[in-house]
MIVOBA-174985 format. One record per residue: residue in three letters; x, y, z of N, C-alpha, C in turn. Coordinates in steps of 0.1 Angstrom, whole numbers, plus 5000, padded with zeros to 4 digits. Each point is the difference from the previous one (the first is absolute). Layout:
// residues N
ALAXYZXYZXYZ ...
This chain:
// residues 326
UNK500849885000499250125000500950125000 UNK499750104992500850155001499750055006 UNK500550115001499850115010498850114998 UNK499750014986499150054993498849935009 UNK499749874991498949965005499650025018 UNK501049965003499850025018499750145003 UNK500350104994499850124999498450064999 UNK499849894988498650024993499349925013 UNK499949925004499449945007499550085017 UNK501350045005499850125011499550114997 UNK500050044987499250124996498650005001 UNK499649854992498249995002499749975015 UNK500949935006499250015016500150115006 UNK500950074997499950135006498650084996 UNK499750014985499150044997498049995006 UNK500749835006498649965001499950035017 UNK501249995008499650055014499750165000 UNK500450064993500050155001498550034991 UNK499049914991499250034995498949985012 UNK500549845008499149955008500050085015 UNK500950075007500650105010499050114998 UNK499550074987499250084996499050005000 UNK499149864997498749995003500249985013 UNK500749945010499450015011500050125006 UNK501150115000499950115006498650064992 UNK499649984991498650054996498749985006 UNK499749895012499449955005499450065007 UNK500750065007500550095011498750164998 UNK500450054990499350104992498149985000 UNK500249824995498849984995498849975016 UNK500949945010498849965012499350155002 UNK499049985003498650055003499149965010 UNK499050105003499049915009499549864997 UNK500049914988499649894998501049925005 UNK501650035004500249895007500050025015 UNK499250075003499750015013499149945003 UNK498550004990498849935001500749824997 UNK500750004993500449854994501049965014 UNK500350065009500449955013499250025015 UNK499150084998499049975007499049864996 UNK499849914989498949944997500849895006 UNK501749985001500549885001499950005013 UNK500450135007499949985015498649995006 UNK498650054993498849925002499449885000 UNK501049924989499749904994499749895013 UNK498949905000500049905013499849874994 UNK501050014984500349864991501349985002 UNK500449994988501149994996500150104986 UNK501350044994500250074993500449954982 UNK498849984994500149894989501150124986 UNK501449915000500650104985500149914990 UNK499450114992500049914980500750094991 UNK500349924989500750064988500549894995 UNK500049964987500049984985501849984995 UNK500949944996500950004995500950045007 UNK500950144995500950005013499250125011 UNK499250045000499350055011499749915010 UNK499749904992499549865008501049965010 UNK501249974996501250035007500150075012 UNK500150124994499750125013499450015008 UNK499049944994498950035010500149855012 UNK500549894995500649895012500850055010 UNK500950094995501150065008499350125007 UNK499150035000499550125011498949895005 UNK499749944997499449925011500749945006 UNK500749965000500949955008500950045010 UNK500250144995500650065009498750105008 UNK499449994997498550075007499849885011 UNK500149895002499649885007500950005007 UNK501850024998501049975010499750185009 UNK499250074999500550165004498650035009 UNK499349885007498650025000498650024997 UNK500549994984498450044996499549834992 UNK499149935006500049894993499449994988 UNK501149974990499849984987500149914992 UNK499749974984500149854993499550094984 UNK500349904990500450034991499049944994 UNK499350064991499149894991500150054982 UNK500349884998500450034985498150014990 UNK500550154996497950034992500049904986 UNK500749924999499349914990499449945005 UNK500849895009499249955011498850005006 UNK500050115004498750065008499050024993 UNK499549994987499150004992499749854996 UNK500549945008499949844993499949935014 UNK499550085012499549905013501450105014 UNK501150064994500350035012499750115010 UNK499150064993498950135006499949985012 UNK499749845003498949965011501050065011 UNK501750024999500850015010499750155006 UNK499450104990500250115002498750025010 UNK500150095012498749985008499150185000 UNK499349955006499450175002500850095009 UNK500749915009500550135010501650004996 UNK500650004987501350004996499650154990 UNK501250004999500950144991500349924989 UNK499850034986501149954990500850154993 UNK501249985001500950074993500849934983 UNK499450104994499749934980501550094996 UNK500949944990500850054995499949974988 UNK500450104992499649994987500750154992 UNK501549984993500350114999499550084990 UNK499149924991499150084989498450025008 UNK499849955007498750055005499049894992 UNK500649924990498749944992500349894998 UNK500649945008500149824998498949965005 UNK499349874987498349995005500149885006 UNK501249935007499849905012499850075013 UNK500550124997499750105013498750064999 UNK499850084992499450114995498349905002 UNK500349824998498849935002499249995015 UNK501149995007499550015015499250105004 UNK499750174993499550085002498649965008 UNK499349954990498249995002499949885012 UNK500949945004500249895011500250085012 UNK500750064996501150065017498750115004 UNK499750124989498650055006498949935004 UNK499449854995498649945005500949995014 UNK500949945002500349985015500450115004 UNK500250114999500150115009501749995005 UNK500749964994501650005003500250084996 UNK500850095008500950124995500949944993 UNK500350084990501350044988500350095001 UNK501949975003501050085000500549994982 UNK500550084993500749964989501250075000 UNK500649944992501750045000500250034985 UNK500050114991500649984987500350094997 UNK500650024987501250124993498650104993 UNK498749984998499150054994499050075011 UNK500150095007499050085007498349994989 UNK499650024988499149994998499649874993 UNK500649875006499749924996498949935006 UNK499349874992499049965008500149975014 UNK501149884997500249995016500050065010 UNK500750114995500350215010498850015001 UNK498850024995498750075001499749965006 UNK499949824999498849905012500549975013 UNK501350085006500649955007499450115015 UNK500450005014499250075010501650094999 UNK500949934999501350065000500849984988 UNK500750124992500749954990501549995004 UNK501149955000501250055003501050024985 UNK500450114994500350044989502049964999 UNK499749914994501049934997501250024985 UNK499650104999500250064985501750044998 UNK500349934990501750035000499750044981 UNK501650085000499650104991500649934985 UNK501049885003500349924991500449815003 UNK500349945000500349885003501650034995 UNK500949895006501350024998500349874992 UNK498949884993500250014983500450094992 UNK501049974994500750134986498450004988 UNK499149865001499050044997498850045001 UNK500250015015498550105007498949904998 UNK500149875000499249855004500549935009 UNK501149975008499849935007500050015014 UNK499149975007500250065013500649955014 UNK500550134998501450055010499950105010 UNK500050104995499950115010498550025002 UNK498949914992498750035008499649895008 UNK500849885002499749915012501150045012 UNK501150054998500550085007499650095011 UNK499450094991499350105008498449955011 UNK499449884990498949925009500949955014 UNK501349914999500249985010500850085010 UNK500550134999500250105008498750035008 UNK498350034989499450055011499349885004 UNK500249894996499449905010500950005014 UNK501150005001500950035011499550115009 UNK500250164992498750125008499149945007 UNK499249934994498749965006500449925010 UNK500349904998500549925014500550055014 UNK501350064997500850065013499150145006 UNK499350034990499050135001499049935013 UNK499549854997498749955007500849925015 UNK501349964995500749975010500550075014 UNK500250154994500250105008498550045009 UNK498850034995498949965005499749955009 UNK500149874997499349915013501449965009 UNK500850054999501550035012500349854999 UNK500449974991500549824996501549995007 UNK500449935008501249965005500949904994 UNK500750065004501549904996499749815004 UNK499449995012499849885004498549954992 UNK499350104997498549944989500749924990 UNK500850094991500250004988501049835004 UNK501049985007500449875006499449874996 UNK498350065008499549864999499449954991 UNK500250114986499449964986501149934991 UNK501550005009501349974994500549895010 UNK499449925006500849885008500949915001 UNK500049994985501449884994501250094997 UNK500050124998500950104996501450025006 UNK501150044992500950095014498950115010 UNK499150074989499550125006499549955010 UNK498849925004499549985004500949945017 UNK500949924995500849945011500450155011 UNK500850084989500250105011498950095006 UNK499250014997498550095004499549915009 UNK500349835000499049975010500649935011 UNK501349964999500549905009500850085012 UNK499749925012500350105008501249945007 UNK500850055014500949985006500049855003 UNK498549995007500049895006499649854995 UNK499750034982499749924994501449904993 UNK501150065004501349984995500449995013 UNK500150035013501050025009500349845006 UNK501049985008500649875003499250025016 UNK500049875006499350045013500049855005 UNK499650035014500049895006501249955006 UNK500749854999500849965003501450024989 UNK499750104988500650054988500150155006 UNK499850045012500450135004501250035009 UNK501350054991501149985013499850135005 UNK500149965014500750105014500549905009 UNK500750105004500949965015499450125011 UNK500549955011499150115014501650085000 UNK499550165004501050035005500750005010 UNK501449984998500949935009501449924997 UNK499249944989500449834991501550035000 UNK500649924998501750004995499550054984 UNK501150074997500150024984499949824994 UNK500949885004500049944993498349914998 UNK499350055008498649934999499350104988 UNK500450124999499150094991500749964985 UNK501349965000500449914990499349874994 UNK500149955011499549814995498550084993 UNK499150085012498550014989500150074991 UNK500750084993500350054986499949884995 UNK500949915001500749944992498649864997 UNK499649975014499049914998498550034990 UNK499750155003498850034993500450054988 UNK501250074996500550004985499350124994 UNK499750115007499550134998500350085000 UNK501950005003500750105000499750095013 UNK499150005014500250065004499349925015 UNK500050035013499249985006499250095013 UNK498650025004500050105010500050005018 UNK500350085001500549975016499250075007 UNK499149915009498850095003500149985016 UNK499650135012500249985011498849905008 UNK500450035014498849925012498750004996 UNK499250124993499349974999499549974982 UNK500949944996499949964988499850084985 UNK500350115003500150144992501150044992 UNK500150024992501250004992500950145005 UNK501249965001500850095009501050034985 UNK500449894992501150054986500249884994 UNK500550014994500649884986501349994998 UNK500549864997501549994995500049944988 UNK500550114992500249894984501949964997 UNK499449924994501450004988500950134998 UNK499550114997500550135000500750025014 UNK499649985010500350055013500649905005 UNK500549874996501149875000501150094992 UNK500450064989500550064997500950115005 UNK499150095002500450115011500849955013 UNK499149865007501050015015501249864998 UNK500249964986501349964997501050105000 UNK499450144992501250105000500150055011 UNK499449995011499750095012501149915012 UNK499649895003500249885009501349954995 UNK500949915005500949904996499449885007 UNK499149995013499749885004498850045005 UNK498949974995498949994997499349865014 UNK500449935005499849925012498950095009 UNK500950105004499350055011499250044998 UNK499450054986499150134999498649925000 UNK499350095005498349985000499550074991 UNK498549924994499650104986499950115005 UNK499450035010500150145004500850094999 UNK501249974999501250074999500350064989 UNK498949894984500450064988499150034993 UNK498249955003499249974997499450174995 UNK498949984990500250204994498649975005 UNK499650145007499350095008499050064993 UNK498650034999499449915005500049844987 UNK500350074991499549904985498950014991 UNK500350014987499050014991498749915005 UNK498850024995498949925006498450064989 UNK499449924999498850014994499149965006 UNK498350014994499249905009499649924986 UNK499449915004499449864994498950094987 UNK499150125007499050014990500550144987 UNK501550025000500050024991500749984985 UNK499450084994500249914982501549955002 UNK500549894993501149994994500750084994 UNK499450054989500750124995500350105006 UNK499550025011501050165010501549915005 UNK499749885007500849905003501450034993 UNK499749984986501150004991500450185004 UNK499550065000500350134999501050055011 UNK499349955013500850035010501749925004 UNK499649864994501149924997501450084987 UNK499550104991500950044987500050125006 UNK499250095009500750135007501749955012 UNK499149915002501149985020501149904987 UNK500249954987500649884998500749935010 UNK498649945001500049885009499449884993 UNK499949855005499749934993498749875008 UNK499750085013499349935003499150065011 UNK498749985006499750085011499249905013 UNK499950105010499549925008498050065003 UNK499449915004498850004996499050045015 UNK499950095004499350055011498450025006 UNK499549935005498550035002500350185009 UNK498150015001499950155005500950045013 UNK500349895009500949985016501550034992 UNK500549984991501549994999500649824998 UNK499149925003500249855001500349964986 UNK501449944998500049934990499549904996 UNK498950004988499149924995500749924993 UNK500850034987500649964987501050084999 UNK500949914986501150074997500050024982 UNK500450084994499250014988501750034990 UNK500349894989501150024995499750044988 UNK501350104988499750034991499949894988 UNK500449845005499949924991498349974999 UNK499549995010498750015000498850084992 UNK500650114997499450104992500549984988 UNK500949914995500649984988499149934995 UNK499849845007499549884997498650014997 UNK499150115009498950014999499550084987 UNK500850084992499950064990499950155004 UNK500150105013499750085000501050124996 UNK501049944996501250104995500449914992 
Protein backbone atom coordinates (compact mmCIF):
# COMPACT_ATOMS: atom_id res chain seq x y z
CA UNK A 1 0.00 0.00 0.00
CA UNK A 2 1.39 3.74 -0.73
CA UNK A 3 1.41 6.41 1.00
CA UNK A 4 -1.03 8.07 -1.28
CA UNK A 5 -3.59 5.68 -0.76
CA UNK A 6 -3.22 5.68 3.09
CA UNK A 7 -3.43 9.35 2.67
CA UNK A 8 -6.63 8.98 0.70
CA UNK A 9 -7.98 6.76 3.11
CA UNK A 10 -7.41 9.18 6.38
CA UNK A 11 -8.68 11.90 4.37
CA UNK A 12 -12.27 10.25 3.88
CA UNK A 13 -12.54 9.37 7.58
CA UNK A 14 -11.56 12.52 8.47
CA UNK A 15 -14.23 13.82 6.27
CA UNK A 16 -16.87 11.59 7.62
CA UNK A 17 -16.16 12.27 11.54
CA UNK A 18 -16.08 16.05 10.94
CA UNK A 19 -19.41 15.67 8.60
CA UNK A 20 -20.88 13.39 11.44
CA UNK A 21 -19.41 15.88 14.55
CA UNK A 22 -21.66 18.52 12.71
CA UNK A 23 -24.88 17.04 12.68
CA UNK A 24 -24.58 16.30 16.05
CA UNK A 25 -23.64 19.68 17.29
CA UNK A 26 -26.84 20.57 15.18
CA UNK A 27 -29.02 18.76 17.46
CA UNK A 28 -28.43 20.95 19.97
CA UNK A 29 -29.96 23.96 17.97
CA UNK A 30 -32.86 21.83 17.01
CA UNK A 31 -34.35 20.55 20.77
CA UNK A 32 -37.49 22.31 21.56
CA UNK A 33 -40.43 22.01 23.76
CA UNK A 34 -41.31 18.55 22.08
CA UNK A 35 -38.53 17.02 23.69
CA UNK A 36 -39.56 18.05 26.84
CA UNK A 37 -43.20 16.67 26.20
CA UNK A 38 -41.35 13.37 24.58
CA UNK A 39 -39.72 13.10 28.21
CA UNK A 40 -42.39 13.85 30.21
CA UNK A 41 -44.68 10.93 28.36
CA UNK A 42 -41.74 8.45 29.21
CA UNK A 43 -41.49 9.48 32.65
CA UNK A 44 -45.54 9.14 32.83
CA UNK A 45 -45.40 6.10 31.10
CA UNK A 46 -46.79 3.03 33.69
CA UNK A 47 -45.75 0.36 30.64
CA UNK A 48 -42.92 -0.01 29.24
CA UNK A 49 -41.27 2.15 26.49
CA UNK A 50 -42.03 0.30 23.01
CA UNK A 51 -38.88 1.60 20.13
CA UNK A 52 -39.38 0.94 16.35
CA UNK A 53 -37.75 1.56 13.11
CA UNK A 54 -37.17 -0.13 9.79
CA UNK A 55 -33.58 -0.89 8.36
CA UNK A 56 -30.91 0.93 9.87
CA UNK A 57 -33.15 2.97 12.08
CA UNK A 58 -34.35 -0.28 13.10
CA UNK A 59 -30.85 -0.72 14.41
CA UNK A 60 -30.96 2.37 16.26
CA UNK A 61 -33.66 2.24 17.53
CA UNK A 62 -32.49 -1.50 19.36
CA UNK A 63 -29.68 0.51 20.68
CA UNK A 64 -31.77 3.22 22.47
CA UNK A 65 -33.83 0.73 23.79
CA UNK A 66 -31.53 -0.75 25.23
CA UNK A 67 -29.77 1.63 26.56
CA UNK A 68 -33.19 3.24 27.84
CA UNK A 69 -33.69 -0.30 29.78
CA UNK A 70 -30.05 -0.40 31.29
CA UNK A 71 -30.57 3.67 32.54
CA UNK A 72 -34.12 3.04 34.12
CA UNK A 73 -36.57 3.48 31.82
CA UNK A 74 -38.05 0.01 30.86
CA UNK A 75 -37.72 -0.62 27.40
CA UNK A 76 -37.83 -3.33 24.27
CA UNK A 77 -37.60 -3.08 20.80
CA UNK A 78 -40.24 -4.18 18.45
CA UNK A 79 -39.43 -4.58 14.95
CA UNK A 80 -42.86 -2.69 12.68
CA UNK A 81 -42.94 -5.41 10.19
CA UNK A 82 -43.51 -7.63 12.70
CA UNK A 83 -45.99 -5.88 14.49
CA UNK A 84 -48.41 -5.77 11.72
CA UNK A 85 -48.29 -9.51 11.44
CA UNK A 86 -49.42 -10.36 15.35
CA UNK A 87 -46.55 -8.53 17.29
CA UNK A 88 -48.92 -5.49 18.19
CA UNK A 89 -50.38 -7.74 20.78
CA UNK A 90 -46.88 -6.78 22.82
CA UNK A 91 -47.58 -3.24 22.56
CA UNK A 92 -50.14 -2.31 25.61
CA UNK A 93 -52.29 0.72 26.39
CA UNK A 94 -50.26 2.01 29.18
CA UNK A 95 -46.76 2.02 27.13
CA UNK A 96 -45.08 4.91 25.14
CA UNK A 97 -43.94 3.88 21.64
CA UNK A 98 -41.01 5.90 20.29
CA UNK A 99 -41.14 5.47 16.04
CA UNK A 100 -37.89 6.26 14.12
CA UNK A 101 -37.97 6.91 10.78
CA UNK A 102 -35.49 9.32 9.21
CA UNK A 103 -37.81 10.15 6.18
CA UNK A 104 -40.85 10.28 8.21
CA UNK A 105 -42.55 7.75 5.61
CA UNK A 106 -41.62 4.32 6.00
CA UNK A 107 -45.09 2.50 5.65
CA UNK A 108 -44.00 -0.39 8.23
CA UNK A 109 -44.04 2.48 10.46
CA UNK A 110 -46.08 4.98 9.08
CA UNK A 111 -48.73 1.52 9.28
CA UNK A 112 -48.93 1.39 12.95
CA UNK A 113 -50.49 4.90 12.86
CA UNK A 114 -54.45 3.92 12.92
CA UNK A 115 -53.40 0.97 15.56
CA UNK A 116 -51.36 3.02 18.06
CA UNK A 117 -54.44 5.82 17.99
CA UNK A 118 -57.54 3.04 18.41
CA UNK A 119 -55.43 2.10 21.54
CA UNK A 120 -54.67 5.40 22.74
CA UNK A 121 -50.70 4.87 22.94
CA UNK A 122 -48.81 7.77 22.84
CA UNK A 123 -46.35 8.37 19.88
CA UNK A 124 -43.14 9.81 20.31
CA UNK A 125 -41.44 10.14 16.71
CA UNK A 126 -37.87 10.59 15.85
CA UNK A 127 -37.06 11.83 12.19
CA UNK A 128 -35.01 14.12 9.93
CA UNK A 129 -38.62 15.37 8.40
CA UNK A 130 -40.50 17.85 10.87
CA UNK A 131 -43.51 17.76 8.41
CA UNK A 132 -43.59 14.36 7.90
CA UNK A 133 -46.36 12.02 8.47
CA UNK A 134 -44.99 10.40 11.18
CA UNK A 135 -44.02 14.19 12.66
CA UNK A 136 -47.72 15.17 12.45
CA UNK A 137 -49.31 11.95 14.15
CA UNK A 138 -46.90 12.04 16.70
CA UNK A 139 -47.90 13.79 20.57
CA UNK A 140 -44.11 14.57 20.35
CA UNK A 141 -41.86 15.07 17.41
CA UNK A 142 -38.07 14.95 18.11
CA UNK A 143 -36.39 16.75 14.95
CA UNK A 144 -33.67 14.74 13.89
CA UNK A 145 -32.72 16.47 10.76
CA UNK A 146 -29.02 16.52 9.57
CA UNK A 147 -28.05 18.65 6.78
CA UNK A 148 -26.22 15.98 4.65
CA UNK A 149 -25.20 12.32 5.29
CA UNK A 150 -21.44 11.70 5.22
CA UNK A 151 -22.02 9.28 2.04
CA UNK A 152 -19.86 11.18 -0.77
CA UNK A 153 -23.37 10.21 -2.19
CA UNK A 154 -25.87 11.67 0.08
CA UNK A 155 -27.67 7.88 0.32
CA UNK A 156 -26.26 6.15 2.70
CA UNK A 157 -26.99 6.62 6.11
CA UNK A 158 -24.50 7.88 8.28
CA UNK A 159 -24.73 11.04 9.77
CA UNK A 160 -28.63 10.61 10.03
CA UNK A 161 -28.47 7.41 12.22
CA UNK A 162 -25.82 9.08 13.85
CA UNK A 163 -27.52 11.95 14.91
CA UNK A 164 -30.79 9.42 15.92
CA UNK A 165 -28.40 7.77 18.23
CA UNK A 166 -26.86 10.91 19.86
CA UNK A 167 -30.48 11.96 20.75
CA UNK A 168 -31.59 8.69 21.75
CA UNK A 169 -28.74 9.03 24.35
CA UNK A 170 -30.26 12.86 25.18
CA UNK A 171 -33.32 11.22 25.86
CA UNK A 172 -32.14 8.62 28.14
CA UNK A 173 -29.53 10.28 30.55
CA UNK A 174 -32.14 13.32 30.22
CA UNK A 175 -34.95 10.55 31.91
CA UNK A 176 -32.12 9.06 33.92
CA UNK A 177 -31.22 12.31 35.53
CA UNK A 178 -34.97 12.57 36.41
CA UNK A 179 -35.86 9.91 38.28
CA UNK A 180 -32.16 10.30 40.28
CA UNK A 181 -31.03 6.70 38.87
CA UNK A 182 -27.85 5.50 40.85
CA UNK A 183 -24.85 4.09 40.32
CA UNK A 184 -25.86 0.92 42.29
CA UNK A 185 -29.61 0.83 40.12
CA UNK A 186 -27.86 0.88 37.00
CA UNK A 187 -25.53 -2.28 38.69
CA UNK A 188 -28.28 -4.41 39.04
CA UNK A 189 -29.27 -4.24 35.33
CA UNK A 190 -25.37 -5.25 34.68
CA UNK A 191 -24.74 -8.26 37.08
CA UNK A 192 -22.40 -10.55 35.11
CA UNK A 193 -20.29 -7.38 34.20
CA UNK A 194 -16.95 -5.86 35.40
CA UNK A 195 -19.44 -2.87 35.89
CA UNK A 196 -21.59 -4.41 37.73
CA UNK A 197 -18.96 -6.44 40.04
CA UNK A 198 -17.63 -3.13 41.12
CA UNK A 199 -21.00 -1.22 41.83
CA UNK A 200 -22.25 -4.06 43.68
CA UNK A 201 -19.82 -6.18 45.64
CA UNK A 202 -18.98 -5.23 48.83
CA UNK A 203 -16.07 -5.53 51.50
CA UNK A 204 -17.62 -8.21 53.08
CA UNK A 205 -18.61 -10.21 50.24
CA UNK A 206 -14.77 -10.80 49.41
CA UNK A 207 -13.26 -10.37 52.87
CA UNK A 208 -11.43 -13.46 54.62
CA UNK A 209 -12.89 -14.16 58.09
CA UNK A 210 -13.28 -16.52 60.60
CA UNK A 211 -10.57 -18.86 61.41
CA UNK A 212 -8.91 -17.22 57.93
CA UNK A 213 -8.58 -14.01 60.11
CA UNK A 214 -5.03 -13.36 61.36
CA UNK A 215 -4.38 -11.45 64.72
CA UNK A 216 -2.35 -11.88 67.51
CA UNK A 217 -3.26 -10.14 71.10
CA UNK A 218 -1.15 -7.43 71.97
CA UNK A 219 1.82 -8.26 73.67
CA UNK A 220 2.76 -11.42 71.40
CA UNK A 221 6.65 -11.95 70.68
CA UNK A 222 7.27 -10.52 67.21
CA UNK A 223 8.14 -14.15 66.26
CA UNK A 224 4.32 -15.21 66.84
CA UNK A 225 3.14 -12.08 64.60
CA UNK A 226 5.52 -13.81 62.13
CA UNK A 227 4.38 -17.49 62.06
CA UNK A 228 0.47 -15.77 61.54
CA UNK A 229 1.63 -13.81 58.54
CA UNK A 230 3.11 -16.51 57.27
CA UNK A 231 0.26 -19.10 58.20
CA UNK A 232 -2.68 -17.02 56.76
CA UNK A 233 -0.64 -15.79 53.72
CA UNK A 234 -2.11 -12.23 53.58
CA UNK A 235 0.78 -10.38 53.94
CA UNK A 236 -0.24 -8.90 57.00
CA UNK A 237 -1.74 -9.59 60.36
CA UNK A 238 -3.94 -7.54 63.15
CA UNK A 239 -3.13 -6.97 66.62
CA UNK A 240 -5.97 -6.33 68.47
CA UNK A 241 -6.12 -5.38 72.44
CA UNK A 242 -8.07 -6.92 75.81
CA UNK A 243 -10.93 -6.01 74.59
CA UNK A 244 -10.59 -7.34 71.24
CA UNK A 245 -10.45 -4.01 69.20
CA UNK A 246 -8.02 -3.36 66.82
CA UNK A 247 -5.14 -1.46 68.26
CA UNK A 248 -2.63 -1.77 64.64
CA UNK A 249 -1.28 -4.14 62.01
CA UNK A 250 1.99 -5.70 60.96
CA UNK A 251 2.74 -6.25 57.40
CA UNK A 252 5.42 -7.45 55.35
CA UNK A 253 6.35 -3.82 54.79
CA UNK A 254 6.89 -3.34 58.52
CA UNK A 255 9.07 -6.93 58.64
CA UNK A 256 11.07 -4.77 56.36
CA UNK A 257 11.51 -1.70 58.24
CA UNK A 258 12.41 -3.54 61.70
CA UNK A 259 15.12 -5.71 59.82
CA UNK A 260 16.69 -2.34 59.04
CA UNK A 261 15.90 -1.04 62.44
CA UNK A 262 16.78 -4.17 64.82
CA UNK A 263 19.88 -6.56 64.37
CA UNK A 264 18.14 -9.06 66.81
CA UNK A 265 14.66 -9.09 66.50
CA UNK A 266 14.21 -12.05 69.61
CA UNK A 267 13.30 -9.60 71.98
CA UNK A 268 11.00 -7.43 70.34
CA UNK A 269 7.20 -7.53 70.76
CA UNK A 270 4.80 -6.60 67.91
CA UNK A 271 4.16 -3.83 69.80
CA UNK A 272 7.38 -2.49 69.53
CA UNK A 273 7.01 -2.38 65.59
CA UNK A 274 3.46 -2.87 64.90
CA UNK A 275 1.96 0.61 62.84
CA UNK A 276 -0.47 2.60 64.84
CA UNK A 277 -3.46 2.64 64.50
CA UNK A 278 -3.69 0.66 60.78
CA UNK A 279 -5.47 1.04 57.71
CA UNK A 280 -9.14 -0.46 58.34
CA UNK A 281 -12.45 -0.56 56.55
CA UNK A 282 -15.93 -1.94 57.37
CA UNK A 283 -17.54 -4.99 55.85
CA UNK A 284 -20.55 -2.84 54.18
CA UNK A 285 -18.50 -0.96 52.02
CA UNK A 286 -18.22 -1.31 48.13
CA UNK A 287 -15.13 -3.03 47.02
CA UNK A 288 -14.28 -0.48 44.83
CA UNK A 289 -13.52 2.33 47.45
CA UNK A 290 -11.47 -0.80 49.01
CA UNK A 291 -9.34 -0.68 45.97
CA UNK A 292 -9.12 2.96 46.29
CA UNK A 293 -7.97 3.34 49.72
CA UNK A 294 -5.62 0.35 49.19
CA UNK A 295 -3.81 2.54 45.65
CA UNK A 296 -3.91 5.95 47.95
CA UNK A 297 -2.02 4.34 51.28
CA UNK A 298 -0.12 1.57 48.51
CA UNK A 299 -0.77 -0.89 50.52
CA UNK A 300 -1.75 -4.28 49.58
CA UNK A 301 -4.09 -5.50 52.00
CA UNK A 302 -6.65 -4.31 54.77
CA UNK A 303 -8.00 -5.07 57.88
CA UNK A 304 -11.83 -5.39 58.18
CA UNK A 305 -13.64 -3.58 61.20
CA UNK A 306 -17.24 -3.79 62.51
CA UNK A 307 -18.88 -0.41 64.03
CA UNK A 308 -16.77 -1.26 67.79
CA UNK A 309 -13.34 -1.29 66.00
CA UNK A 310 -13.41 -5.37 66.16
CA UNK A 311 -11.71 -7.09 63.56
CA UNK A 312 -14.22 -8.95 61.47
CA UNK A 313 -12.12 -9.78 58.22
CA UNK A 314 -9.06 -9.22 56.45
CA UNK A 315 -9.51 -8.15 52.84
CA UNK A 316 -6.42 -8.71 50.18
CA UNK A 317 -5.68 -7.03 46.93
CA UNK A 318 -5.48 -10.53 45.33
CA UNK A 319 -9.03 -10.85 46.17
CA UNK A 320 -10.15 -7.89 44.28
CA UNK A 321 -8.25 -9.24 41.36
CA UNK A 322 -9.84 -12.72 41.28
CA UNK A 323 -13.24 -11.39 41.76
CA UNK A 324 -12.97 -9.22 38.69
CA UNK A 325 -13.30 -5.86 40.38
CA UNK A 326 -10.12 -4.32 39.15
Amino acid sequence: MTDTHASAFRTSACRTLDLEQQAIAALSAQLDADFDRACQLMLDCRGRVVVTGMGKSGHIAGKIAATLASTGTPAFFVHPGEASHGDLGMITRGDVVLALSNSGETSEVTALLPLLKRMGTPLISMTGRPGSTLARHAEAHLNATVAREACPLDLAPTSSTTAALALGDALAVALLEARGFTAEEFALSHPGGSLGRRLLLKVGDLMHQGSRLPQVPLGSPLRDALLEITRQGLGFTCVVDEQGLLAGVYTDGDLRRTLDQYADLRPLSVDDVMTRPGKRIGAEVLAAEAVRVMEDNRITALAVVDDQGRPVGALHMHDLLTSGVI
